[in-house]
N, C-alpha and C positions, 0 to 999 in steps of 0.2 A: 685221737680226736681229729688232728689232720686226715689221717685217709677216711673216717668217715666224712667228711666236710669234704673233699672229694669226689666221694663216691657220690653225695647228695649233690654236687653240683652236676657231675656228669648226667646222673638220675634224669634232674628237670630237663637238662639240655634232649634226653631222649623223649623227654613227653612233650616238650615244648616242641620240637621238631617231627613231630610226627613220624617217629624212627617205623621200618615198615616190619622190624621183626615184634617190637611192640603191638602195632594193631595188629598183627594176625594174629598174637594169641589172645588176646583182647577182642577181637571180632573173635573167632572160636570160642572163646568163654561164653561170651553172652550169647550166640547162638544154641549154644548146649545147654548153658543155663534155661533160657526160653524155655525152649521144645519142651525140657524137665519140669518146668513148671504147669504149659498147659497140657502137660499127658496128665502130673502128679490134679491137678483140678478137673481134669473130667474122671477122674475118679472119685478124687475126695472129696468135691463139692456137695454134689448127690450123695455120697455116703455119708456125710457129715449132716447133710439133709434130714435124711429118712432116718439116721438115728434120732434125731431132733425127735421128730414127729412120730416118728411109732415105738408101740409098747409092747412087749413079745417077753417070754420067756428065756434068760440066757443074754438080753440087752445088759444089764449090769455088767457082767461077764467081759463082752461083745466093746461096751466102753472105757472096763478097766483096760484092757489087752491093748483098745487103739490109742490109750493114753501111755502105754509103756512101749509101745513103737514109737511114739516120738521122740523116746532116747535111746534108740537102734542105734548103735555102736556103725560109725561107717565103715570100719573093714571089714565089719560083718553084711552088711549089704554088699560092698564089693564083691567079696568071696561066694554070694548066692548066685551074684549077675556071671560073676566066674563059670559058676561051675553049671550055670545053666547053657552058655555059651563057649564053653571049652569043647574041645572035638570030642569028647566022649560025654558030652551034656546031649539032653531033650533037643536044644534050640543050638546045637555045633554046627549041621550042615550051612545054616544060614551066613556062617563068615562074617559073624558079627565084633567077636573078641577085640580088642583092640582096632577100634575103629569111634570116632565118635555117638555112632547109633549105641553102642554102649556103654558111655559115660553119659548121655540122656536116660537110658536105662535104669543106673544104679543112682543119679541124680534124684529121678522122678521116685523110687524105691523110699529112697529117703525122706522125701517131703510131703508124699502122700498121708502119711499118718497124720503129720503135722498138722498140713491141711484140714483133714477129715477130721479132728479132732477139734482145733479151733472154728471150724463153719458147725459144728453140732453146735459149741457151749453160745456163738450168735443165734443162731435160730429158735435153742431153745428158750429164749426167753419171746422172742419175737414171737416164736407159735402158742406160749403161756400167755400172749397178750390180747391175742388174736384168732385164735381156737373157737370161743366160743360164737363171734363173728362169722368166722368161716363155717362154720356147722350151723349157723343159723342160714346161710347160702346152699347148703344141701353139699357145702365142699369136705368132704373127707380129708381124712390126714396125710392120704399119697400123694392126691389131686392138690394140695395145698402145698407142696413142695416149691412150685415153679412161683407163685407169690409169697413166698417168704424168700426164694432166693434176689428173687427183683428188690423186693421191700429192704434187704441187707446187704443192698448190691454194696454202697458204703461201708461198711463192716469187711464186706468181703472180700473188695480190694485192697483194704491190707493183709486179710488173711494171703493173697495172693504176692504180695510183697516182700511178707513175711516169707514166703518158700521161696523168691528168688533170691533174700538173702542168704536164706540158708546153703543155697546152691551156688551160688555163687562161691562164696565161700569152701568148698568142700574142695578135698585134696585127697583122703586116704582111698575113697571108694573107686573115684577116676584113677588114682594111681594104678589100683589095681587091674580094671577091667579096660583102660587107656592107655598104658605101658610109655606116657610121654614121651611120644616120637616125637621126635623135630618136626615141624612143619605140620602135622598129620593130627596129633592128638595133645599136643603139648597146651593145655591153659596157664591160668595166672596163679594158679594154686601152686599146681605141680613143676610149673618153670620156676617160682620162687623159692620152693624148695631145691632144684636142681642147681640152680644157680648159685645161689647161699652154698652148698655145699664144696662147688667149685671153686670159689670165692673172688664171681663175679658180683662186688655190689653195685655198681650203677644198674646192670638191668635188672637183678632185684625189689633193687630202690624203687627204681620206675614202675614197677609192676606190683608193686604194695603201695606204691601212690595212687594209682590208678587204683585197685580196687580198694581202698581206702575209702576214695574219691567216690568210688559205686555207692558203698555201703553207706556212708552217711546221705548221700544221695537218696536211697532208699527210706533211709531213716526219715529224714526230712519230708518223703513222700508220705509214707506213712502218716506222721503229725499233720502235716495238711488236710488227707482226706479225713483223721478222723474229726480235726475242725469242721472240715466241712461239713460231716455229718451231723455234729453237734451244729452247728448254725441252721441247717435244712431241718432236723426233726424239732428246734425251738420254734 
């Protein structure tokens, strides 16, 4: 009990002080995180969209599959971004492997489902409300995409929250396709595991404080806009 009362002292002492190996992997996290989120949303947004609104043969299908990607196993997206990007992969020449462009890669991999999945099950009520509206405008169900994403912009931003939690959080996929270098690729996931194992706990500490710190952060955002949303459509 004393050395963890230790280790948690030394902990705050490195967040409080603005230790500068802290923020870099802390700035690297949320950088990589970002990016991974707005690749993973100009994907899933619209795909999550147009499932909404269109009705095609093979759609069931099409939404059972993007709802069992949402619990894609992250070593298994690692090991895709791998071997897409290994020297004997499609995407090798590009000297991507172990580099932060991909651990935003296998980030965005991950939360794309996510996303596309949760902006479908908002929309689809929104276009159930508002379908008959819209077609009495002469607006078709494609053309109707771009106001219902406006109309749940609300909704949307936590769909968007929701995957930078998720990314944020993520350690097995970046370990893989990010080989946490010191300095180079190392985030808050993958330093926390390295460190724990060495049996550094104050930068541990500090670095499960800090993203602790993120995460209810985010939570909290969440709760808010979806306040807000409920206050704006009363």
């Amino acid at each position: 009990m004393h050395d963890f009362s230790a280790a948690l002292v030394q902990a705050l002492g490195l967040v409080s002080a603005a230790d500068p190996a802290v923020l870099r992997i802390v700035g690297l996290s949320l950088r990589v995180s970002l990016l991974a989120v707005a690749l993973a949303a100009i994907v899933g947004l619209p795909l999550g969209a147009l499932l909404a609104v269109s009705r095609f043969p093979g759609r069931h299908a099409v939404v059972v599959a993007l709802n069992a990607l949402m619990g894609l196993p992250p070593v298994v997206a690692g090991l895709l971004i791998y071997l897409l990007l290994s020297r004997a992969g499609p995407l090798g020449p590009l000297g991507l492997l172990f580099t932060p462009a991909a651990m935003v890669a296998a980030q965005a991999v991950l939360i794309a489902p996510i996303m596309a999945a949760l902006t479908r099950q908002v929309l689809e009520g929104l276009w159930e409300e508002y379908a008959e509206q819209l077609r009495s405008f002469g607006v078709g169900a494609w053309r109707a995409v771009p106001t219902l994403l406006w109309d749940g912009r609300f909704a949307l931003l936590t769909v968007l929250l929701a995957g930078f939690g998720r990314a944020s959080a993520e350690v097995g996929a970046v370990m893989i396709v990010g080989g946490n270098i010191e300095g180079f690729t190392r985030v808050m996931t993958t330093a926390i595991a390295l460190e724990t194992s060495k049996g550094d706990l104050p930068l541990a500490l500090a670095l499960g404080l800090v993203l602790m710190a993120i995460v209810l952060g985010v939570n909290a955002a969440v709760q808010l806009v979806r306040d807000a949303a409920s206050r704006w459509a009363g």
